[in-house]
VOBA-1610 file (N, C-alpha, C; in pm, whole numbers, padded with zeros to 5 digits, always signed):
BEGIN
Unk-03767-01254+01916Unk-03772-01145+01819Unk-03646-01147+01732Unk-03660-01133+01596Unk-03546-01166+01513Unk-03477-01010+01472Unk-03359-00992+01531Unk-03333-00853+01453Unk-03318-00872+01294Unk-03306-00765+01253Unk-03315-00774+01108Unk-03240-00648+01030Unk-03140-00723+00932Unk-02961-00650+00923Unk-03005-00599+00761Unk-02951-00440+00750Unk-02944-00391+00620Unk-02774-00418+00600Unk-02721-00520+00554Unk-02617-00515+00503Unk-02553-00437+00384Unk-02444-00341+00378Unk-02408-00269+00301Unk-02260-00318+00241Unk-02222-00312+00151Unk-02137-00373+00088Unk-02150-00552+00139Unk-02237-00612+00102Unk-02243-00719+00115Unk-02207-00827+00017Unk-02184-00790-00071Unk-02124-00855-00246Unk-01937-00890-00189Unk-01892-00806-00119Unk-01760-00790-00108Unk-01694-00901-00024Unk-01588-00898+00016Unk-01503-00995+00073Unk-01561-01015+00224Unk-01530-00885+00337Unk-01567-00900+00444Unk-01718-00940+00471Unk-01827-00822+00388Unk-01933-00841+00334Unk-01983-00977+00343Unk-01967-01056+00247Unk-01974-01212+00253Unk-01962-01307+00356Unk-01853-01268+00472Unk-01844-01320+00558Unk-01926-01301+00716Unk-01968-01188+00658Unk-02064-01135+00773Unk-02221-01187+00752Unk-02198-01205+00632Unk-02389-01243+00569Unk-02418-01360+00614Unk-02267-01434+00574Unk-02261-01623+00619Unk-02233-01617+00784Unk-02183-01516+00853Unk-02219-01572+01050Unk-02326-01512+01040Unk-02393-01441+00965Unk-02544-01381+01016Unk-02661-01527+00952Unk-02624-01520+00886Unk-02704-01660+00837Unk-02707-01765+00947Unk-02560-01841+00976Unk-02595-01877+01090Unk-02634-01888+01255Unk-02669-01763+01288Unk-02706-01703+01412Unk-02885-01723+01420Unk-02897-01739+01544Unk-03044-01735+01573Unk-03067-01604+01606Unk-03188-01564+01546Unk-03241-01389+01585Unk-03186-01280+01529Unk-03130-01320+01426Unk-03052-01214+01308Unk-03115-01303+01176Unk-03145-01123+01100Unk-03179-01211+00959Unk-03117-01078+00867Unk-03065-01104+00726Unk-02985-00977+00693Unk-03155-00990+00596Unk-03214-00811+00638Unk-03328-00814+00543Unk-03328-00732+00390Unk-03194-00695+00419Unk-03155-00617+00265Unk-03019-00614+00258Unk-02912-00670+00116Unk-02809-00648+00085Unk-02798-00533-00006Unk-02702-00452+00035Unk-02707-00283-00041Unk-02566-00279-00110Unk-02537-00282-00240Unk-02387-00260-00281Unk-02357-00038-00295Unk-02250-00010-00300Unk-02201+00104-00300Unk-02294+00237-00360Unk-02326+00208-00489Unk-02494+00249-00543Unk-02605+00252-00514Unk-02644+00132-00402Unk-02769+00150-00395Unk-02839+00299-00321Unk-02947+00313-00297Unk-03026+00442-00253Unk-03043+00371-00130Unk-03003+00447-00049Unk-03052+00430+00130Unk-03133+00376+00159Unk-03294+00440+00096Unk-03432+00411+00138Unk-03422+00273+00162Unk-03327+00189+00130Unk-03347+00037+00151Unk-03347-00008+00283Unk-03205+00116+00381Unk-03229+00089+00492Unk-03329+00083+00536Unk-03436+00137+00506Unk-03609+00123+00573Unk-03643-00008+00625Unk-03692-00060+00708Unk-03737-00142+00764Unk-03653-00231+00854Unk-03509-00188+00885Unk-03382-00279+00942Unk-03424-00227+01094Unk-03361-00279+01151Unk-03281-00284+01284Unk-03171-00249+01349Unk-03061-00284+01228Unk-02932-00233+01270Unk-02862-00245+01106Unk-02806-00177+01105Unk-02732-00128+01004Unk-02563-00201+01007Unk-02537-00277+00942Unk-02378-00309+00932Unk-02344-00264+00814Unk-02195-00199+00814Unk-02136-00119+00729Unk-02005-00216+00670Unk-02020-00267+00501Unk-01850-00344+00496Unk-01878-00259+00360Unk-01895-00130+00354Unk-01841-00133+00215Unk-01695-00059+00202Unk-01691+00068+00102Unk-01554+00133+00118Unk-01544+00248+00197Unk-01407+00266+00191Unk-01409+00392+00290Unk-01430+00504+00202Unk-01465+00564+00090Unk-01522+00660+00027Unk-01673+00661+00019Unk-01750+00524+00037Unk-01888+00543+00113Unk-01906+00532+00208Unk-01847+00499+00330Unk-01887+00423+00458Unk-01944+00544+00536Unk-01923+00680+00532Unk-01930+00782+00591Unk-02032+00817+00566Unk-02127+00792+00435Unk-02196+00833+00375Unk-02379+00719+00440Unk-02303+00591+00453Unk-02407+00478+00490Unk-02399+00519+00678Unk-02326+00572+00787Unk-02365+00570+00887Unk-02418+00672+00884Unk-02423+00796+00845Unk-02486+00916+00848Unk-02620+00914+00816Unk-02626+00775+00710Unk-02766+00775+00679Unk-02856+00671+00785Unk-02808+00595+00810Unk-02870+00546+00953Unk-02890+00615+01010Unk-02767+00687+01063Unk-02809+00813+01194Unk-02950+00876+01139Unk-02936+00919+01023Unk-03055+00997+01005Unk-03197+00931+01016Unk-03217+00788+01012Unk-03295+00688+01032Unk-03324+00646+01150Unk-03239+00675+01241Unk-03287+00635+01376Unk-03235+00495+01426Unk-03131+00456+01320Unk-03076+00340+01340Unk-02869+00290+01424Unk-02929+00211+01489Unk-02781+00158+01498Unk-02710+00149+01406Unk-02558+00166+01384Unk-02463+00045+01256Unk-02377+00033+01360Unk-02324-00075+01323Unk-02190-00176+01324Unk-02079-00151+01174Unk-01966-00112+01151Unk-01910-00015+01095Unk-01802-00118+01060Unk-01770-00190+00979Unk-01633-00296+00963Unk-01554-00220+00867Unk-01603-00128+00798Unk-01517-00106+00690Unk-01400+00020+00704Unk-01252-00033+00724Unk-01143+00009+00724Unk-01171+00182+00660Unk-01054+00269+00739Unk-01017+00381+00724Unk-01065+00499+00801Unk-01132+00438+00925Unk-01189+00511+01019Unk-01090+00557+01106Unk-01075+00676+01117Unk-00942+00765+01219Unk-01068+00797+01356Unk-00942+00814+01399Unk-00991+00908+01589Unk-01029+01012+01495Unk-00998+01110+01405Unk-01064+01237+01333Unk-01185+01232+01326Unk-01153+01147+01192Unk-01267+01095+01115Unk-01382+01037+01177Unk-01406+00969+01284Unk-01488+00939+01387Unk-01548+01058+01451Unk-01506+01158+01490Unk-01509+01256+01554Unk-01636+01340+01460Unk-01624+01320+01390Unk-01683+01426+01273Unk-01866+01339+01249Unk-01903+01211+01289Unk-01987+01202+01352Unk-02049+01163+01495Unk-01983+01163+01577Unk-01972+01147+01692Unk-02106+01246+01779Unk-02071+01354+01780Unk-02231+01477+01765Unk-02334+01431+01666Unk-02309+01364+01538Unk-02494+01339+01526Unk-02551+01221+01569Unk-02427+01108+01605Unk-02493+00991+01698Unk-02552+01015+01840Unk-02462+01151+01897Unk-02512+01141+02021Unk-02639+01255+02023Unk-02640+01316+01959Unk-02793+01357+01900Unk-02893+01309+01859Unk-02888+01175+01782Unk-02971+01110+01790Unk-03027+01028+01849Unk-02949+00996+01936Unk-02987+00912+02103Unk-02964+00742+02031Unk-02851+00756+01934Unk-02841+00607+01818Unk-02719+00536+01910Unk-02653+00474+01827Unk-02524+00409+01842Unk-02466+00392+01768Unk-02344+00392+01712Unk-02243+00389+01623Unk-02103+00307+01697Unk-02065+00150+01645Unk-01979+00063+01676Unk-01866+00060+01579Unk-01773+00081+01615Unk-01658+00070+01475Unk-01545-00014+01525Unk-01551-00097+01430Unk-01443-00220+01443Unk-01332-00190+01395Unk-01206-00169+01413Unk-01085-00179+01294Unk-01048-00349+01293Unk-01047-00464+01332Unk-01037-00536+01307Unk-01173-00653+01380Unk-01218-00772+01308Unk-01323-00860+01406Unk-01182-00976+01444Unk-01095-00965+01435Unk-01023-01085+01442Unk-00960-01048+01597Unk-00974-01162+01692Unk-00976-01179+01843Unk-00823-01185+01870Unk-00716-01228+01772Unk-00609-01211+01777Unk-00579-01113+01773Unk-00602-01031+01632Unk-00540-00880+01617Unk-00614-00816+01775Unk-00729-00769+01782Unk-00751-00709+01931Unk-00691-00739+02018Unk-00587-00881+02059Unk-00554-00864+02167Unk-00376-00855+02142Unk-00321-00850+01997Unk-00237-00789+01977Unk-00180-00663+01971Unk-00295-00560+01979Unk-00303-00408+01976Unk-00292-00399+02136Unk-00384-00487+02227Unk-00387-00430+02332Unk-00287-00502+02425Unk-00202-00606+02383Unk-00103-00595+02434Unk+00052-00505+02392Unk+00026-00437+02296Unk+00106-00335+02241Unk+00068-00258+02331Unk-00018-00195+02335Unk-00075-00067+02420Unk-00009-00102+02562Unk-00056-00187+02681Unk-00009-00247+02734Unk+00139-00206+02768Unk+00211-00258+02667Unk+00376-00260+02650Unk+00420-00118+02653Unk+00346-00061+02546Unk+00399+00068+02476Unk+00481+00186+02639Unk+00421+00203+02767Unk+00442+00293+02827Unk+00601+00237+02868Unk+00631+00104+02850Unk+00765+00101+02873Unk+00900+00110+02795Unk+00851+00141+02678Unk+00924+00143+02541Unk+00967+00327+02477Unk+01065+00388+02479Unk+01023+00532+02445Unk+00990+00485+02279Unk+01009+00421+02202Unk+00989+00385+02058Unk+00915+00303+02017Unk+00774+00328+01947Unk+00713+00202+01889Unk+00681+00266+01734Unk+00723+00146+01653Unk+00635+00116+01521Unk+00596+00040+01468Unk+00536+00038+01345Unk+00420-00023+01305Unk+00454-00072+01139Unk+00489-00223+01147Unk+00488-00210+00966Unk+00409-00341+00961Unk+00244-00273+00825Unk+00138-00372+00851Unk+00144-00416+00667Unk+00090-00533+00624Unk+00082-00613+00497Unk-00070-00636+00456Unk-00086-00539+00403Unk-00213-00613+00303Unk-00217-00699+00159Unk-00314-00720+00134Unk-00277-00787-00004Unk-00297-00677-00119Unk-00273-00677-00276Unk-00261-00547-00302Unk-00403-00497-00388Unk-00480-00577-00317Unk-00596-00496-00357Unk-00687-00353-00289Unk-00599-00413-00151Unk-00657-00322-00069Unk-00639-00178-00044Unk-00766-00112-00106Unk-00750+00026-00156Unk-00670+00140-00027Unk-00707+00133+00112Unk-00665+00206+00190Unk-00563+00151+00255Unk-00465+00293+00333Unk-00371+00252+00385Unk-00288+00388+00483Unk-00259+00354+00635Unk-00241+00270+00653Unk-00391+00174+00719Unk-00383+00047+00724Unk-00496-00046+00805Unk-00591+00060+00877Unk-00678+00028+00891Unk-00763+00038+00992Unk-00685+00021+01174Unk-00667-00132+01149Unk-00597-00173+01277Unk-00480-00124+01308Unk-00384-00081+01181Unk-00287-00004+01228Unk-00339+00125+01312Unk-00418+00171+01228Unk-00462+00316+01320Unk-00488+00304+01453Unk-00575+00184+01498Unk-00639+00167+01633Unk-00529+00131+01688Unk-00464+00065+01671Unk-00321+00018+01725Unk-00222+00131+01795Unk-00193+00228+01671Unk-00087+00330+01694Unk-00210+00384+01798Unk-00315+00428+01801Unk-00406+00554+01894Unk-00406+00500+02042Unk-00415+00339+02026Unk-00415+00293+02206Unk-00241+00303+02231Unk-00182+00292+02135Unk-00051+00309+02225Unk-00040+00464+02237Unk-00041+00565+02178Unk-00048+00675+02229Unk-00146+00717+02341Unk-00227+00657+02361Unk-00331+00624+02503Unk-00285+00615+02597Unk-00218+00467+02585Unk-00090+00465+02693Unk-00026+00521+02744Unk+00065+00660+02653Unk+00159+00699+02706Unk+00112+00835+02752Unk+00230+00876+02816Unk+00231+01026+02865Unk+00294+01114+02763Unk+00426+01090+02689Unk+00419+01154+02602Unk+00427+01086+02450Unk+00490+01135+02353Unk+00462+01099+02205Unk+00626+00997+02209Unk+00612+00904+02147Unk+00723+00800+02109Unk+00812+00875+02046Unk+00927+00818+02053Unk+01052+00878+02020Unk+01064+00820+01841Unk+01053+00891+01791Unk+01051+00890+01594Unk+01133+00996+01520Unk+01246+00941+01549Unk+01339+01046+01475Unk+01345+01029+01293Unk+01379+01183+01221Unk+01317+01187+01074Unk+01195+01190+01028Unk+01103+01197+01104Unk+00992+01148+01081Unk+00946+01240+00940Unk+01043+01353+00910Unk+01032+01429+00763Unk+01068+01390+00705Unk+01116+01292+00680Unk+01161+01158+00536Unk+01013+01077+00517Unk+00987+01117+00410Unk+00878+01042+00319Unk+00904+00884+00339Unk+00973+00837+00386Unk+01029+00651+00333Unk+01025+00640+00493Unk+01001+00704+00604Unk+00973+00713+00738Unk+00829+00621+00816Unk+00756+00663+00678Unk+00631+00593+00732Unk+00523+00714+00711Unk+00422+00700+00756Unk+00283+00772+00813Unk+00263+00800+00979Unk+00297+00927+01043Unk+00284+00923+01170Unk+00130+00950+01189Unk+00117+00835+01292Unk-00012+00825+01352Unk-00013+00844+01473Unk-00085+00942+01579Unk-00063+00991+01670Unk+00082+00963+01726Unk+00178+00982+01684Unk+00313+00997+01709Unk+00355+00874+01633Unk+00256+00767+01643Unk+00397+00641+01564Unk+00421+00640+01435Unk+00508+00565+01351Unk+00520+00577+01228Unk+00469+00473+01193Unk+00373+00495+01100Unk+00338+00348+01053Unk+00356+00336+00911Unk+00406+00206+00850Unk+00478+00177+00723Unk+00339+00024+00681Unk+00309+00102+00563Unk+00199-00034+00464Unk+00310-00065+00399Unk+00236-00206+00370Unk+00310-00267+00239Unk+00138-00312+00185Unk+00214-00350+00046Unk+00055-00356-00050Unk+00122-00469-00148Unk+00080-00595-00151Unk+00164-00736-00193Unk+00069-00829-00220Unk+00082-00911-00343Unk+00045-01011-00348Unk+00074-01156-00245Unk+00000-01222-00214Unk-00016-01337-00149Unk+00005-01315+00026Unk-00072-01201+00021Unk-00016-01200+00184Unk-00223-01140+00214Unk-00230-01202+00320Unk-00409-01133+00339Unk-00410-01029+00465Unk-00290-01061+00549Unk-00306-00941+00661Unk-00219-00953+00794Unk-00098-00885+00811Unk+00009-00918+00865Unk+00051-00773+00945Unk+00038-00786+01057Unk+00099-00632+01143Unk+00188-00703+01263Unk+00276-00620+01261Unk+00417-00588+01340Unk+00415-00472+01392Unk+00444-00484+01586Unk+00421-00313+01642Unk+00559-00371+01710Unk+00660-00283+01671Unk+00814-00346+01700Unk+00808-00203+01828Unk+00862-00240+01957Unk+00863-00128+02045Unk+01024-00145+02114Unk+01082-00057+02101Unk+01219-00049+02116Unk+01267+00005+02249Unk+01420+00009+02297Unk+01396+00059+02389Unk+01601-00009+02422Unk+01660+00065+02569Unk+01791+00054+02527Unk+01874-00066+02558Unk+01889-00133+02442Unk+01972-00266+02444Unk+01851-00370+02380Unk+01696-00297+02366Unk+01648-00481+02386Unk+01497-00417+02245Unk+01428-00483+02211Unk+01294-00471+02188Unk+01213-00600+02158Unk+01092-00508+02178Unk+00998-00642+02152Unk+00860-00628+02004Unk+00859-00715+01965Unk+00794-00734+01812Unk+00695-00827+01889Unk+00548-00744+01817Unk+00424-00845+01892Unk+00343-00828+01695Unk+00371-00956+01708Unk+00317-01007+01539Unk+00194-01087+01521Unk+00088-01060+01451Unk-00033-01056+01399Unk-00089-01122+01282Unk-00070-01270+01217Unk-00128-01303+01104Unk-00235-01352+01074Unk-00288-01279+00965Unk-00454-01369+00961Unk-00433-01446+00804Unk-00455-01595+00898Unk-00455-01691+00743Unk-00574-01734+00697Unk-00677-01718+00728Unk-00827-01754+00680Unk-00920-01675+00770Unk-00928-01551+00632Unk-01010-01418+00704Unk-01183-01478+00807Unk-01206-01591+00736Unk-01337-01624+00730Unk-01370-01729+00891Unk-01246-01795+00898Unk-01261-01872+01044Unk-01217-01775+01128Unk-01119-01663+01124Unk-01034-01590+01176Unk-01175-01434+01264Unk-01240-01361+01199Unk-01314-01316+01182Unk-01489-01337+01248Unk-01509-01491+01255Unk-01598-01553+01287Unk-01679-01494+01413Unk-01595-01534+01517Unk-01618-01478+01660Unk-01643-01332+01649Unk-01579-01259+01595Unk-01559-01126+01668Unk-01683-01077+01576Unk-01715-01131+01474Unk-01817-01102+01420Unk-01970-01101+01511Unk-01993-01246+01545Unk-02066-01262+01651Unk-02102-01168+01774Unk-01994-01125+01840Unk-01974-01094+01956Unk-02058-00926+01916Unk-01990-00895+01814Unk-02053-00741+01773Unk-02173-00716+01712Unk-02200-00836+01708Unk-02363-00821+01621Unk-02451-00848+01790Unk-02440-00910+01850Unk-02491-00919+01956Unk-02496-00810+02071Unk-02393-00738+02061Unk-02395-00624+02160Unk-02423-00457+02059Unk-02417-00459+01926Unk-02429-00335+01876Unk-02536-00321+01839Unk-02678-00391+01857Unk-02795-00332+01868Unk-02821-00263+01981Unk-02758-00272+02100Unk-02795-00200+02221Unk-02687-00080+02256Unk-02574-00079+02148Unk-02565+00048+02230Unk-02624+00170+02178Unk-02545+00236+02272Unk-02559+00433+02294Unk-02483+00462+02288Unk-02423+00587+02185Unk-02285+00662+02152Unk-02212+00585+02086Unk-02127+00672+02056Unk-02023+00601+01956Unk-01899+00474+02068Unk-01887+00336+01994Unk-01795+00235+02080Unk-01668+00224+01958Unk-01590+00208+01979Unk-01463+00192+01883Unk-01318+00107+01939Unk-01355-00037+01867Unk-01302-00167+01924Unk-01368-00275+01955Unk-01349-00385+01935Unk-01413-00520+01987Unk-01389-00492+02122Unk-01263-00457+02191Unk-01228-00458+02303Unk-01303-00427+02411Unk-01385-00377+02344Unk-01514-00323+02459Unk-01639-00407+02490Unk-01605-00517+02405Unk-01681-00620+02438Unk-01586-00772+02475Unk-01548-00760+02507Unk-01492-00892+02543Unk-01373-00878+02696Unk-01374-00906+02766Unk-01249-00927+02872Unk-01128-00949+02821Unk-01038-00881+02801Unk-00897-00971+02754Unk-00826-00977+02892Unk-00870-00919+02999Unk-00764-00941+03125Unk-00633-00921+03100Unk-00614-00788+03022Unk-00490-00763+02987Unk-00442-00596+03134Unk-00352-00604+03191Unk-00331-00543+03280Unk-00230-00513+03419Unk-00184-00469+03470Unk-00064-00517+03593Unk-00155-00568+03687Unk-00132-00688+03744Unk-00169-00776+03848Unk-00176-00677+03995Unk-00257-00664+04090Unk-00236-00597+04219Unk-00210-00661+04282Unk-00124-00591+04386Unk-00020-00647+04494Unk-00173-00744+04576Unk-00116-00858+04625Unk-00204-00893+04727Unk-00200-00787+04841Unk-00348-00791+04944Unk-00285-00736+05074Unk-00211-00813+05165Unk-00105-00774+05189Unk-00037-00788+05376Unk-00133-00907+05404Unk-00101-01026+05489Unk-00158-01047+05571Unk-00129-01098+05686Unk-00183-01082+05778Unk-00145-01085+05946Unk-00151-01231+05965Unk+00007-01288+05998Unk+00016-01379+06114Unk+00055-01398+06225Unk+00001-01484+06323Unk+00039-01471+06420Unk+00211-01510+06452Unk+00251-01469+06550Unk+00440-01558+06588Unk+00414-01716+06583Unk+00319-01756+06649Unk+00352-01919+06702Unk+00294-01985+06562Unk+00270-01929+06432Unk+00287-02011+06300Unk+00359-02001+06218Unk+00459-01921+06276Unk+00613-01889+06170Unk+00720-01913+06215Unk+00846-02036+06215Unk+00900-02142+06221Unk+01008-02006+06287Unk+01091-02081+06369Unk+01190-02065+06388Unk+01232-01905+06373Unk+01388-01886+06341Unk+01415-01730+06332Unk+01354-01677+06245Unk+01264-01701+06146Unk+01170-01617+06093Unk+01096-01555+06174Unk+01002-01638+06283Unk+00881-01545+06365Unk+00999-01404+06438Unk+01090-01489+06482Unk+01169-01395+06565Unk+01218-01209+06510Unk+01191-01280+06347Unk+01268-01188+06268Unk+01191-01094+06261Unk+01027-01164+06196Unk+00886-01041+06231Unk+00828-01002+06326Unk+00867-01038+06424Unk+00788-00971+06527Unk+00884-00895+06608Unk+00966-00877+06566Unk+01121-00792+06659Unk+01105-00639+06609
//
């Protein structure tokens, strides 16, 4: 059975790259490309709904799935923990699914979640991310998901002193996060986490959105026809085995296989 994709902003950068791994996948076919204008009704006849257009429509194209009875898969940047929130009740009302990516790139996901990871040992983390300067929103997408799992992490809010200086950044659930908006750069994040005497910088570059992107593309087209409720992250589909290792248990030996004043030492 072939699913069959209403692509929305499909003319566009990410757009394009999603049409070309859907092209080459078995059992995906994109059966309508929709740019920012088009009228919904097109969604009619899909399967699942993928979202790359902007973030001043994107809100507008899952709502209308929801109202369709349809899945989306959600790529397009500027989605907050808020902003999510605000459809979250009509997905789970509709008994739909709603998947939101802030990044498909397998690096950045496992750069966030080894930030997150890190973050509970650090009282200070921030965030300074590089787009190129076309890119209308800011900060990232991935910055956002980034700063929200490290506040996940912690117990309380990172240490961000000034944070009332405008030239401070954007606090995102406690971190500060600082865009830059530049020619010749396609997508570059730094989550610098500080701490006394030492820190650590876990750095993120994507040099070819299109090989870079590939996988994680895949991975979400394959699992976001089946869910239920709202998912937010690749991370929820893939293992990164990111985590503290558990102690082995104890285990019992006998005296007469432990050499010399060792046995003597354990069994005394």
């Amino acid at each position: 059975m072939t699913t069959r994709i209403a692509l929305v902003g499909g003319t566009g950068k990410l757009g394009g790259i999603i049409h070309e791994v859907i092209d080459g996948l078995d059992g995906f076919e994109v059966s309508a490309v929709l740019g920012s204008r088009s009228d919904f009704a097109e969604l009619e006849g899909a399967d699942l709904v993928v979202d790359a257009s902007v973030p001043a429509v994107s809100i507008d194209v899952v709502r209308a799935a929801i109202e369709r009875g349809l899945n989306v898969l959600v790529g397009t940047s500027g989605w907050s923990a808020e902003r999510i929130a605000l459809v979250r009740p009509l997905v789970d009302a509709a008994a739909t699914g709603a998947v939101f990516i802030p990044n498909f790139s397998l690096g950045s996901v496992i750069g966030s979640a080894i930030a997150a990871a890190c973050a509970r040992f650090f009282p200070s983390a921030e965030i300074v991310e590089a787009h190129r300067d076309t890119k209308v929103d800011s900060p990232s997408g991935t910055a956002v998901r980034t700063a929200e799992l490290i506040a996940a992490a912690r117990r309380t809010p990172v240490d961000a002193p000034h944070v009332d200086q405008r030239a401070r950044g954007q606090q995102v659930a406690s971190v500060p996060v600082h865009s830059l908006r530049r020619p010749g750069v396609i997508a570059r994040q730094e989550t610098i986490l500080s701490g006394p005497g030492e820190a650590l910088t876990i750095v993120h570059d994507t040099i070819d959105p299109a090989a870079a992107y590939a996988p994680g593309i895949r991975v979400a087209l394959e699992h976001a026809i089946g869910v239920r409720g709202v998912v937010i992250g690749l991370e929820n589909f893939i293992d990164i085995g990111i985590g503290a290792p558990k102690a082995a248990e104890p285990r019992t030996v006998a005296d007469e296989s432990v050499p010399g004043q060792v046995a003597r030492a354990t069994s005394a």
